[in-house]
matplotlib code that plots the C-alpha trace (Angstrom):
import matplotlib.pyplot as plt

x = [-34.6, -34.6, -35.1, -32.1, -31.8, -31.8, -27.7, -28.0, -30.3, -28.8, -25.7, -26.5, -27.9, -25.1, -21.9, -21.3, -23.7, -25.3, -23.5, -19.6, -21.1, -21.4, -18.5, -16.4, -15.0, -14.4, -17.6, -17.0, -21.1, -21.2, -24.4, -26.3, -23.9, -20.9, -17.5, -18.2, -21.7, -21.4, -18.7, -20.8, -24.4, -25.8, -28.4, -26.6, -29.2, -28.9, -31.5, -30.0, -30.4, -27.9, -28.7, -26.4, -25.9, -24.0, -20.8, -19.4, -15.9, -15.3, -16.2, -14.9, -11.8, -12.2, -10.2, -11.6, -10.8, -13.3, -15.8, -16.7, -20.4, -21.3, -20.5, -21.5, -24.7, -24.7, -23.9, -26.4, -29.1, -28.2, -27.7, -31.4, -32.7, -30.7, -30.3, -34.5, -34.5, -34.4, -33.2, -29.4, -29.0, -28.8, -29.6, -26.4, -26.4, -25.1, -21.5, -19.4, -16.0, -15.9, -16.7, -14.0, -15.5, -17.5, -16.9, -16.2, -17.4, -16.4, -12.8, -10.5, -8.7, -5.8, -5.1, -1.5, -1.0, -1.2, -5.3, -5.8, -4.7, -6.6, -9.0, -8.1, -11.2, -11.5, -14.5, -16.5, -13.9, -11.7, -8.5, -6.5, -5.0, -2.2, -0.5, 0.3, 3.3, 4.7, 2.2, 2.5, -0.7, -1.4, -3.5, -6.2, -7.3, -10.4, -7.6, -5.3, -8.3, -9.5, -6.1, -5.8, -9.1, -8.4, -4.8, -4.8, -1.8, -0.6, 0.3, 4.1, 3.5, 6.7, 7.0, 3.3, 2.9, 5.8, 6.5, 7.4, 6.8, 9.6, 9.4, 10.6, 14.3, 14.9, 17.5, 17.7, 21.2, 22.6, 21.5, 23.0, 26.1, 26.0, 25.3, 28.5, 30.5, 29.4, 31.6, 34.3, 32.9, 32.2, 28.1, 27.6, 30.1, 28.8, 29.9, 32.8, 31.2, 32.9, 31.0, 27.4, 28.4, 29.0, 25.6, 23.6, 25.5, 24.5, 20.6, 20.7, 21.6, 19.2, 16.2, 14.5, 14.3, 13.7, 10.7, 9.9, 11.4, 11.5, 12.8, 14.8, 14.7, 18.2, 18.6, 17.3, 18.7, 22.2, 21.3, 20.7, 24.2, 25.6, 23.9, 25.0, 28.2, 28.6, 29.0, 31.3, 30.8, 31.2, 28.1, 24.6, 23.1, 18.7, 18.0, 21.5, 20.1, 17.5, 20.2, 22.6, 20.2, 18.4, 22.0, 22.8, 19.4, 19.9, 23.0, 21.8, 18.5, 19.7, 23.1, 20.6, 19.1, 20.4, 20.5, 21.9, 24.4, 25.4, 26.6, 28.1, 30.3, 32.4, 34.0, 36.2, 34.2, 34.2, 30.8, 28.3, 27.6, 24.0, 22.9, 25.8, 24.1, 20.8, 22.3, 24.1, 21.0, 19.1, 21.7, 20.4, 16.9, 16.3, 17.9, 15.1, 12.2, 12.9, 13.4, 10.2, 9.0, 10.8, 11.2, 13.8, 13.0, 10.1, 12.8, 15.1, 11.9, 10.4, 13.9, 14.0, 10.9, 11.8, 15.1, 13.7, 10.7, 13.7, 15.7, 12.6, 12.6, 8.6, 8.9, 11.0, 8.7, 5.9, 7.5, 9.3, 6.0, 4.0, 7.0, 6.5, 2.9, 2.7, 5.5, 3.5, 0.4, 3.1, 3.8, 0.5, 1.5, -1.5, -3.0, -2.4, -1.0, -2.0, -2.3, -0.3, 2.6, 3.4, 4.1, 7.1, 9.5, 11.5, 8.4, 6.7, 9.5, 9.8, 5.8, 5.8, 8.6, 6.3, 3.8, 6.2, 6.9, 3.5, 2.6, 5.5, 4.5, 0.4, 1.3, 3.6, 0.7, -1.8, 0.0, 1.3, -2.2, -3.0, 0.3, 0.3, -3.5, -2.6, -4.5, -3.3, -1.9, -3.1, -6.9, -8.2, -10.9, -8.2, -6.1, -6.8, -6.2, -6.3, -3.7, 0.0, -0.6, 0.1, 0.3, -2.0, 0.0, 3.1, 2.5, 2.9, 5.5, 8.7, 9.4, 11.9, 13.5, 16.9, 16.8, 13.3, 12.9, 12.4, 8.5, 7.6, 7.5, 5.3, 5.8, 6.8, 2.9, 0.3, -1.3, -5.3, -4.3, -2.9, -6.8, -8.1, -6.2, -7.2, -10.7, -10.6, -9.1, -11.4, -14.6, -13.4, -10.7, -11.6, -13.0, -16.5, -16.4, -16.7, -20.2, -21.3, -24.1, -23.2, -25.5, -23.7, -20.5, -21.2, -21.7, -18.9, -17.1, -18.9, -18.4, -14.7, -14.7, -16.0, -13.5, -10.5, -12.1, -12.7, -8.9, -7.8, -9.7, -8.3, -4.4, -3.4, -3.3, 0.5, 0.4, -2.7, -3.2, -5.2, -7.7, -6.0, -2.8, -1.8, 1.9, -0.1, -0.3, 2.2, 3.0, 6.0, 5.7, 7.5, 9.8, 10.1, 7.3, 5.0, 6.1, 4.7, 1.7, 0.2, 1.5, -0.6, -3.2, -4.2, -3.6, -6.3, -8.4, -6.7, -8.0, -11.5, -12.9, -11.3, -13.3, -15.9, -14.4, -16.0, -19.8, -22.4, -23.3, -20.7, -21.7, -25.6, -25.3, -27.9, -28.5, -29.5, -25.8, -23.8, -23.2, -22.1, -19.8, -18.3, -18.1, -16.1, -13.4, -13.1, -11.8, -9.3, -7.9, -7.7, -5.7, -3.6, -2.5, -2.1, 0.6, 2.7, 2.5, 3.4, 6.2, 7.8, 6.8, 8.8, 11.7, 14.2, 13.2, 13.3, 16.0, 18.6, 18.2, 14.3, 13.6, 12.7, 10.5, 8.4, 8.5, 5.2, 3.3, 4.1, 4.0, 0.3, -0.6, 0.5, -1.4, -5.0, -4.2, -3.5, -6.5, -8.4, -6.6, -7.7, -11.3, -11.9, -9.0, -10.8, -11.6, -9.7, -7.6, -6.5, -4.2, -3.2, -2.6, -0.3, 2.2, 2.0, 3.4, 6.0, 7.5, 7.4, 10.3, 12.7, 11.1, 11.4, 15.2, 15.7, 14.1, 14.9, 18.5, 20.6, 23.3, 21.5, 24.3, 25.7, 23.8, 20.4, 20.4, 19.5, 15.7, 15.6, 15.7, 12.7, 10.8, 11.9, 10.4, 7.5, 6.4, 7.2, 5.4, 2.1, 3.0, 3.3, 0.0, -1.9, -0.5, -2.1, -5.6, -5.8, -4.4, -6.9, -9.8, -9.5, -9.1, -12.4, -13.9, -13.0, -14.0, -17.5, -17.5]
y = [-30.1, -26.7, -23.9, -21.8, -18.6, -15.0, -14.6, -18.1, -17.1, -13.9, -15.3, -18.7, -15.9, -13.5, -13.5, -9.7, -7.2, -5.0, -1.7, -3.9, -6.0, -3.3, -1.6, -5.2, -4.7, -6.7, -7.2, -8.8, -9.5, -8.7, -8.1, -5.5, -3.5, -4.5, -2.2, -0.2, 0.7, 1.2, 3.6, 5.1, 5.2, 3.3, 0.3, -3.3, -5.2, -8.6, -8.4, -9.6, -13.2, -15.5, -18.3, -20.8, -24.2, -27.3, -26.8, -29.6, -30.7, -27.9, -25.5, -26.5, -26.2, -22.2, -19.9, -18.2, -15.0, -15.0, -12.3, -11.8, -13.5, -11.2, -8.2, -8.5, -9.6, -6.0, -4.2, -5.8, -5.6, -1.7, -1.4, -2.8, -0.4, 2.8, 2.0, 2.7, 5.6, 9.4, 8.3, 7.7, 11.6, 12.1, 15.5, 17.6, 18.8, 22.3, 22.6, 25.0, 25.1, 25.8, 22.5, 20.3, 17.1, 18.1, 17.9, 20.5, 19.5, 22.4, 23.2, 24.4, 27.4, 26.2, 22.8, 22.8, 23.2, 19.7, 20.6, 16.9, 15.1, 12.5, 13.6, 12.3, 11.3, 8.8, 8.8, 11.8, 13.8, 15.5, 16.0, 17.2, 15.9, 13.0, 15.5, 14.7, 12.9, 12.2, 10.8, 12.9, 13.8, 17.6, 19.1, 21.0, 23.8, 21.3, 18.6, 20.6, 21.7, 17.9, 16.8, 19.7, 19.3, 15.6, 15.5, 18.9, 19.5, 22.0, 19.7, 20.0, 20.7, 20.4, 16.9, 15.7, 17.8, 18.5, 20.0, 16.6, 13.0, 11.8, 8.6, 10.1, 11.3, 14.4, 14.3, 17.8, 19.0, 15.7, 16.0, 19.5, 18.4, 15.2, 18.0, 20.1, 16.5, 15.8, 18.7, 16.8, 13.8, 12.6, 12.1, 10.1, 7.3, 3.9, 1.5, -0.7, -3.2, -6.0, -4.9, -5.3, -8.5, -9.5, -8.5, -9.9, -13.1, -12.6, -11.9, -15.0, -16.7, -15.6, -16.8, -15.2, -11.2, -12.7, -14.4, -11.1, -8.4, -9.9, -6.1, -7.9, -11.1, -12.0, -13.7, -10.2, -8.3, -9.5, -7.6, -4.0, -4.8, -5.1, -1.7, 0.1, -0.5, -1.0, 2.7, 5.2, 7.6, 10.6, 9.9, 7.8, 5.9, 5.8, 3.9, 4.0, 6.0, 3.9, 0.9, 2.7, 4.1, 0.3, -1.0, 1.9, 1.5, -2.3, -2.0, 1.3, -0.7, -4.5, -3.6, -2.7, -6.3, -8.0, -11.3, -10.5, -8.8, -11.8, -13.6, -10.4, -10.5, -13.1, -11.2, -8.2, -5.6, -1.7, -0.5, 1.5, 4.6, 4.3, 8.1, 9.0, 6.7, 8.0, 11.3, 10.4, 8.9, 12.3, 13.6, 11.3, 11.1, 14.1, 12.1, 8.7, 10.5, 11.8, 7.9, 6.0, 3.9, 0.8, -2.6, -1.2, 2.2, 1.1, -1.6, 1.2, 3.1, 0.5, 0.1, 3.6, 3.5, 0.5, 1.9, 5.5, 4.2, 1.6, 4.7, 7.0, 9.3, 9.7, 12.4, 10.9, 7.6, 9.1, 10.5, 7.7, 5.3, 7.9, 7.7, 4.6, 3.7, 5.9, 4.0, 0.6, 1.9, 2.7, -0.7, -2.1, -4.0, -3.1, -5.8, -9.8, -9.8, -11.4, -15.3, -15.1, -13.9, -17.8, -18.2, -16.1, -17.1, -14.1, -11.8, -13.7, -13.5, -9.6, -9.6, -11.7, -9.8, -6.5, -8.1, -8.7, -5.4, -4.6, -6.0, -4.5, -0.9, -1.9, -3.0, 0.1, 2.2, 0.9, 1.3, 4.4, 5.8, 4.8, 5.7, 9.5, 9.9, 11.0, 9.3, 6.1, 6.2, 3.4, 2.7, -1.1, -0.3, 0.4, -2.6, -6.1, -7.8, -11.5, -13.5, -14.8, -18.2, -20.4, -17.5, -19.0, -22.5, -20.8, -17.8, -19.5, -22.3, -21.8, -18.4, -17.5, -20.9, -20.5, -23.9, -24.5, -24.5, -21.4, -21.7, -18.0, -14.5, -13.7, -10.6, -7.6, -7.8, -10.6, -9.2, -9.8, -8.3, -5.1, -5.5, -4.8, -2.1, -0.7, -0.8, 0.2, 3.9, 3.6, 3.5, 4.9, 7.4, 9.1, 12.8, 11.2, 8.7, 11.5, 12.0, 9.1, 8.8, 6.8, 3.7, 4.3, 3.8, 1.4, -0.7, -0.4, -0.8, -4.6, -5.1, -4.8, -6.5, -9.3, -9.6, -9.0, -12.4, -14.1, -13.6, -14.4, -18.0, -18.3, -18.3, -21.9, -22.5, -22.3, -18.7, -18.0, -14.9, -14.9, -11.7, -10.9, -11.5, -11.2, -11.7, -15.2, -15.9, -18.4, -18.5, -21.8, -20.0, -16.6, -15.5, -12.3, -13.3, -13.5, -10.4, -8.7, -11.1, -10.0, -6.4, -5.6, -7.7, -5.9, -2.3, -3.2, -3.7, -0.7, 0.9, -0.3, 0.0, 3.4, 4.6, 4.5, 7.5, 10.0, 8.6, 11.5, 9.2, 9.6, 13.7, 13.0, 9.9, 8.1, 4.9, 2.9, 3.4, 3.6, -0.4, -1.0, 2.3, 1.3, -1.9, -1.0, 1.4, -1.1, -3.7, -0.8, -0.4, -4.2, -4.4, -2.0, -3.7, -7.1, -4.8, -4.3, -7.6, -9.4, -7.4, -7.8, -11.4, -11.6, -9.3, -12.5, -12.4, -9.2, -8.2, -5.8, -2.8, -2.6, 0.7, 2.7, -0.3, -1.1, 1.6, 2.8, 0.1, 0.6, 4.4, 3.9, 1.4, 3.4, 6.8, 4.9, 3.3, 6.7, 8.3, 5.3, 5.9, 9.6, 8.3, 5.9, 6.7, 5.1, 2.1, -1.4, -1.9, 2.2, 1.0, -2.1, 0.4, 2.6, 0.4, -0.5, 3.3, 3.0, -0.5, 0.9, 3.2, 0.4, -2.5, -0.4, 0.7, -2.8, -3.9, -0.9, 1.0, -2.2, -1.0, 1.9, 4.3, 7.0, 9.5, 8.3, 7.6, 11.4, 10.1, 7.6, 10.0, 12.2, 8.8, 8.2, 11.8, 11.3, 8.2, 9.5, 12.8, 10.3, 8.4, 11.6, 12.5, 9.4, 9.1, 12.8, 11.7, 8.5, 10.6, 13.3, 11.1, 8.7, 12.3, 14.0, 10.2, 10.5, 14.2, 13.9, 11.1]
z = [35.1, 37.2, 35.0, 34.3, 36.5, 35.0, 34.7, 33.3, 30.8, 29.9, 29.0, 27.3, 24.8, 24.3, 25.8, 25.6, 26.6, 23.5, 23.6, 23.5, 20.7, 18.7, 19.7, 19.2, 22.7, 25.4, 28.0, 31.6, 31.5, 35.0, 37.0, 36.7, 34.5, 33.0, 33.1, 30.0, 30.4, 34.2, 33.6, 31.1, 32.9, 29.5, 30.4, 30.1, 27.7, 26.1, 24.1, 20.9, 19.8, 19.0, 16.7, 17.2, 15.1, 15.7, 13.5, 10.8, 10.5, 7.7, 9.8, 12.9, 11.1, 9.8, 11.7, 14.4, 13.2, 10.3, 10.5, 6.9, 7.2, 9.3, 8.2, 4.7, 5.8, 8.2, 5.1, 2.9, 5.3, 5.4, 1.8, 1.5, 3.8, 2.6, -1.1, -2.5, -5.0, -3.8, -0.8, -2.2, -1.5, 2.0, 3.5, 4.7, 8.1, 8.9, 10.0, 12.2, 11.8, 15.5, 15.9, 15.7, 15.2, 12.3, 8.7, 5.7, 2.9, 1.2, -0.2, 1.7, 1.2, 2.7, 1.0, -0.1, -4.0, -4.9, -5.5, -7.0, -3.9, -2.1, 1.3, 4.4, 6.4, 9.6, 11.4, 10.0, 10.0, 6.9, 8.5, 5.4, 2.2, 1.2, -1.0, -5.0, -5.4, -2.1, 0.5, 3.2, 5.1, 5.1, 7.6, 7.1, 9.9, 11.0, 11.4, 13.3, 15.3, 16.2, 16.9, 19.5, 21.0, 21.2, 23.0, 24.5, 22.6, 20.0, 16.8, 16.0, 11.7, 11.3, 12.2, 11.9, 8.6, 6.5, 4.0, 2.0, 3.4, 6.2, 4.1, 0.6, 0.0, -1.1, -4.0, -5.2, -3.9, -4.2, -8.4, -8.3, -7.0, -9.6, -12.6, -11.6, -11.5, -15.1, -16.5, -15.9, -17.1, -20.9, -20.0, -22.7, -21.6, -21.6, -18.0, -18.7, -20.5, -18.6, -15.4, -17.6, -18.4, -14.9, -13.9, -17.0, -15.9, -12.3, -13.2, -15.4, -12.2, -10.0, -10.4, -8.0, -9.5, -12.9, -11.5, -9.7, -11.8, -15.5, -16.9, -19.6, -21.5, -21.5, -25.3, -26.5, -24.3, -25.8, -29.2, -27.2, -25.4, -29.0, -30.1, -27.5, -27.8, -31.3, -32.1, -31.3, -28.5, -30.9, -33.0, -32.9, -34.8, -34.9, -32.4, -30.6, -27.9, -26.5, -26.8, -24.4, -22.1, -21.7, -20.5, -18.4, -16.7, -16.4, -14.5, -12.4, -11.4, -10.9, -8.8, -6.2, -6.0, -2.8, -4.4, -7.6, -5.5, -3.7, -6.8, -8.4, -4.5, -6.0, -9.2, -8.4, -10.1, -8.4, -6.7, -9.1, -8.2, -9.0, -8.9, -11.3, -13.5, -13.0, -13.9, -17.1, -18.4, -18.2, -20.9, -23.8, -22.3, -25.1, -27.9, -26.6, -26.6, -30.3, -31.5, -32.1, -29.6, -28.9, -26.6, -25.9, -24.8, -22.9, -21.0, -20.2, -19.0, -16.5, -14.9, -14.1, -12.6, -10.8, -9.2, -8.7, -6.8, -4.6, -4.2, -2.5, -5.5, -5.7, -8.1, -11.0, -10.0, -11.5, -13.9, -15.6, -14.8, -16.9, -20.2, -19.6, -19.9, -23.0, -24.8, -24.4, -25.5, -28.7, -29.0, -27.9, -25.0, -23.5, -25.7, -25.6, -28.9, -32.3, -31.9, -35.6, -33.4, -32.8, -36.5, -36.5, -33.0, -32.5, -32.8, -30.2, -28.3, -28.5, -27.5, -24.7, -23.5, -24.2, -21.6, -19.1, -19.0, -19.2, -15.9, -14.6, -15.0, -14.4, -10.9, -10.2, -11.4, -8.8, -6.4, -7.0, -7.2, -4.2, -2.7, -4.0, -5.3, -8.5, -10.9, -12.7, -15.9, -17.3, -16.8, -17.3, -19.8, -21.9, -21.7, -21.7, -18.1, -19.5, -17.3, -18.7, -19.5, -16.6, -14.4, -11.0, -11.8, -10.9, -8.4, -5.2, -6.5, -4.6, -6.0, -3.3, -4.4, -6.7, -7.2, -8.6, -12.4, -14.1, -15.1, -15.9, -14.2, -11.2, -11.0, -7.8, -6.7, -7.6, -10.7, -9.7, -6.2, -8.2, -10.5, -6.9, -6.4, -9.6, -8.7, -5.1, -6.2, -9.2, -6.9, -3.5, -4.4, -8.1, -8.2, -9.3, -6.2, -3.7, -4.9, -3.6, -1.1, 2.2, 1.0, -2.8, -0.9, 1.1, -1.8, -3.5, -0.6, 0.2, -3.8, -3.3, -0.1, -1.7, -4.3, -2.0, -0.3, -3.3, -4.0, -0.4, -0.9, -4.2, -2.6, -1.8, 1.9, 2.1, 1.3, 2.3, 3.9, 7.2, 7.8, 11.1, 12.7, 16.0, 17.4, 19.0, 15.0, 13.6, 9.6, 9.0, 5.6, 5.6, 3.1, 1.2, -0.9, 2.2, 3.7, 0.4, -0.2, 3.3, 3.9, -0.1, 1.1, 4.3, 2.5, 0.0, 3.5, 5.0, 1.7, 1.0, 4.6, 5.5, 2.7, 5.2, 7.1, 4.7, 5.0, 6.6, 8.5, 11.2, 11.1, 11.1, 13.7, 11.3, 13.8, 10.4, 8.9, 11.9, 12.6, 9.1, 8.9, 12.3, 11.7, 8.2, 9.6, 12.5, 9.8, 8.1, 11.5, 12.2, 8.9, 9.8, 13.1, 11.5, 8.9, 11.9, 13.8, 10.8, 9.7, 13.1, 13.3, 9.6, 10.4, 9.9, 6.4, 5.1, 2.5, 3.5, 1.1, 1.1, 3.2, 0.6, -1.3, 2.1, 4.1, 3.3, 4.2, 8.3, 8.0, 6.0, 9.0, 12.0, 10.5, 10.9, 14.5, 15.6, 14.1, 15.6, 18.8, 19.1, 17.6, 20.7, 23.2, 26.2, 24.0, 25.6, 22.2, 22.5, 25.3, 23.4, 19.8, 21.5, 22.6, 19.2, 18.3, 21.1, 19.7, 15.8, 15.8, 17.6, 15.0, 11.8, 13.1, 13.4, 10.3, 8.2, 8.8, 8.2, 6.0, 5.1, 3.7, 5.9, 3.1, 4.2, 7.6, 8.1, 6.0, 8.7, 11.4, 10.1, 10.0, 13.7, 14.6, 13.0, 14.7, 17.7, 17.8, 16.8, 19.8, 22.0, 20.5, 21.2, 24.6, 25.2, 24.0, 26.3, 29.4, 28.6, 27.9, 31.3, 33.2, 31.9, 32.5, 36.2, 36.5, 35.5, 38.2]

ax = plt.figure().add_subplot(projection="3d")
ax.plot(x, y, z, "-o")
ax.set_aspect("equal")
plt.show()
């Protein structure tokens, strides 16, 4: 046998060139240079070896797509090398804030006033803040100045950084206007109890929300009904108060249920005018806070934060989601109860019920932190995270299904998926995390990764969650349940690898650290993509109602492509990322305005503007980058 020529050779041992391996692009291997390294005058090596191994039938059968192997064992092999004593405190370089692409590491005078809110970084570079309480990215000078020097362009603030996210609805005049309503109204009026009992009725029915939203146990929830009502309107009993305002938030937070709503459609019943009750409850929110902490109190609570957060009302979110944290620390529901609890029925009942609620507000929490960067309210060394019983048994068992047995609540959010999150903002995203050396955070970030893994193989195969998809990617499985499952999923890699954005490494072009940081923010922007193609891929499925509820998982996903686009605009996927943006605003119209009232389709708009300055932006950066290319031709 002839031995094999050179070309042969060369690509029997790699079949891209060096410089695209690491950059995870495409490479045509031609001879003597390739595309990218001809059109960037770098030598075309394939030096690397490949060690390849017959595979078995397991693994033959492992998607394609799985990466994971490798790059733990990049990050490990750099941990090993970075990680050794003194060395965790890397060396600043000095920085010019002429420079664009550098970083401050110093605060700015000119972060907006919510002081505690999370950095922005991609790449090296801080670019501003996601501001307290509402999410919207505020840019700092040095991220105005990058942005410019990247597209050429003057950044439109108005649209790119607002004064309050495009995604959250602003409610103050409409409250106003609700406040001068109420003096013709008695605001302590109670709905026509009829109309409760239709809905109470109707949630019975549906199965589904009291898998996913158990806010009430309905056998107890009959004795708060009676309360409420029992009294006269002119006085209160102790107690009374947090009675009426449980039922008024019941009804104000499970009329906006689709399919509750669909079986409430056949009983002639008039609409609810859902911010009226919103209002009225603030009248004998005084009167709850005086009582002593109750079930139900801390019912009437959650539901608030439930229908504030469906409503876009960021604001009152947090503020209900704090009331109602403290109240079950009152009550202990933080805890798994006393075993003794099963000697006595109805108190086991009440306590079980407590938990419910409990997981309830832990996985609004999480993900509020994450979604505003204020700090969660209830931290896990303070609670005690053992599963419900039965819990993994039931997660994934037809729970879009009406028809299948009631087994148990699963809850808005997989509960060890909202753990994760817990964790992530807990080592990534706290005050004391930013003090981290690159090879500190690097850790932590392969620590989570590893866990977010460990979950993903822990999700039966019918729901499992693949690390990338594509629009070439098929799931026979979607339903609501999957839209929610993936889109959390691939913001807890969004989170955890874009963590890798702040590392000096990117600044101080340590070779070392660079394959392991790259390779980590190239996962957070895979994620990100996958977000999109699989809510468009799953737009049959998605709930009428939901903007508000899902909206920030696009918005979060199309932010990192187009930092990544402005990153690497002559990179092969730049091209592929910004038809991405052009798509969005006609997919998330699609997805997203059906029978959105008349009131909100002016929110939509500024949602619509937004994506489409980023697109204008992006589309700049590539035109500008492929022009400087050809001029230093």
């Amino acid at each position: 046998m002839e031995p094999a020529s050179d070309g042969e050779s060369r690509r029997r041992t790699a079949r891209a060139c060096d410089s695209c391996y690491r950059r995870k692009i495409k490479c045509d291997a031609a001879l003597p240079q390739c595309n990218w390294c001809s059109h960037h005058n770098m030598p075309c090596t394939f030096d690397r070896v490949i060690q390849r191994k017959r595979k078995g039938p397991e693994e033959q059968a492992r998607p394609k797509v799985s990466r994971l192997s490798e790059r733990i064992s990049r990050i490990e092999q750099l941990l090993a090398e970075n990680l050794r004593g003194d060395q965790l405190s890397l060396p600043e370089s000095p920085q010019s804030l002429d420079d664009p692409t550098t970083v401050s590491n110093s605060p700015s005078t000119n972060q907006p006033p919510d002081s505690s809110s999370v950095r922005v970084h991609f790449a090296g570079k801080e670019l501003g803040v996601i501001s307290l309480l509402t999410g919207t990215p505020f840019l700092f000078p040095e991220g105005q100045e990058w942005i410019t020097a990247r597209t050429g362009q003057p950044v439109s603030l108005d649209k790119l950084s607002p004064a309050r996210a495009p995604w959250e609805k602003q409610r103050g005049q409409s409250f106003n206007n609700l406040l001068m309503n109420m003096k013709t109204l008695n605001p302590f009026e109670l709905p026509d109890l009829g109309t409760v009992r239709v809905y109470i009725e109707a949630y019975k029915r549906s199965k589904v929300m009291r898998r996913i939203f158990p806010v009430v146990d309905t056998e107890l929830f009959e004795e708060t009904v009676s309360t409420a009502y029992r009294q006269s309107l002119s006085s209160f009993t102790y107690g009374q108060a947090s009675a009426r305002v449980c039922v008024i938030a019941f009804l104000t937070f499970v009329s906006r249920l689709p399919p509750v709503n669909e079986i409430v459609g056949n009983f002639p019943i008039a609409p609810i005018d859902h911010d009226m009750l919103a209002t009225r409850i603030m009248f004998l929110m005084p009167q709850v806070l005086q009582e002593a902490a109750s079930l139900d109190s801390v019912q009437a609570m959650t539901m608030l934060t439930l229908f504030e957060l469906s409503s876009g009302n960021m604001r009152a979110t947090n503020y209900y989601a704090a009331v109602s944290a403290r109240l079950m620390f009152m009550l202990g529901g933080n805890l798994n109860g006393d075993q003794t609890f099963n000697q006595d029925p109805r108190r086991h009942q009440k306590q079980e019920q407590l938990r419910n609620l409990f997981w309830i507000c832990y996985t609004i929490d999480k993900d509020l932190a994450l979604r505003t960067g204020q700090p969660p309210t209830i931290t896990d060394e303070n609670c005690d995270l053992t599963l419900p019983v039965g819990y993994l048994d039931r997660a994934f068992l037809d729970v879009d299904d009406d028809e299948a047995p009631f087994l148990g609540p699963v809850f808005p959010f997989d509960i060890r998926l909202s753990i994760i999150k817990g964790r992530a903002h807990r080592e990534l995203y706290t005050v004391s995390s930013f003090q981290k050396s690159d090879a500190e955070l690097l850790k932590s970030i392969r620590e989570l990764d590893d866990e977010l893994e460990e979950w993903r193989l822990s999700v039966p195969p019918k729901w499992r969650p693949t690390m990338s998809f594509s629009s070439e990617t098929s799931d026979t499985n979607m339903s609501m349940h999957s839209v929610m499952l993936r889109l959390n999923y691939h913001l807890c890699m969004t989170i955890i690898h874009q963590a890798s954005g702040r590392c000096k490494a990117w600044v101080q072009g340590q070779s070392g650290m660079m394959d392991g940081v790259s390779s980590s923010m190239a996962l957070s922007v895979e994620a990100s993509r996958s977000s999109l193609c699989y809510l468009e891929a799953a737009e049959h499925v998605v709930v009428d109602g939901v903007f508000w509820t899902l909206i920030f998982y696009p918005m979060s996903a199309l932010l990192t492509i187009f930092c990544s686009i402005l990153q690497n605009p002559l990179d092969p996927h730049s091209r592929e990322d910004l038809d991405r943006l052009k798509v969005a605003t006609v997919m998330i119209d699609r997805i997203f305005s059906r029978k959105l009232p008349e009131s909100e389709l002016e929110h939509f708009k500024l949602v619509a503007d937004f994506i489409i300055e980023l697109k204008r932006l992006a589309e700049c950066a590539i035109e500008k980058a492929w022009a400087e290319q050809r001029a230093g031709q």
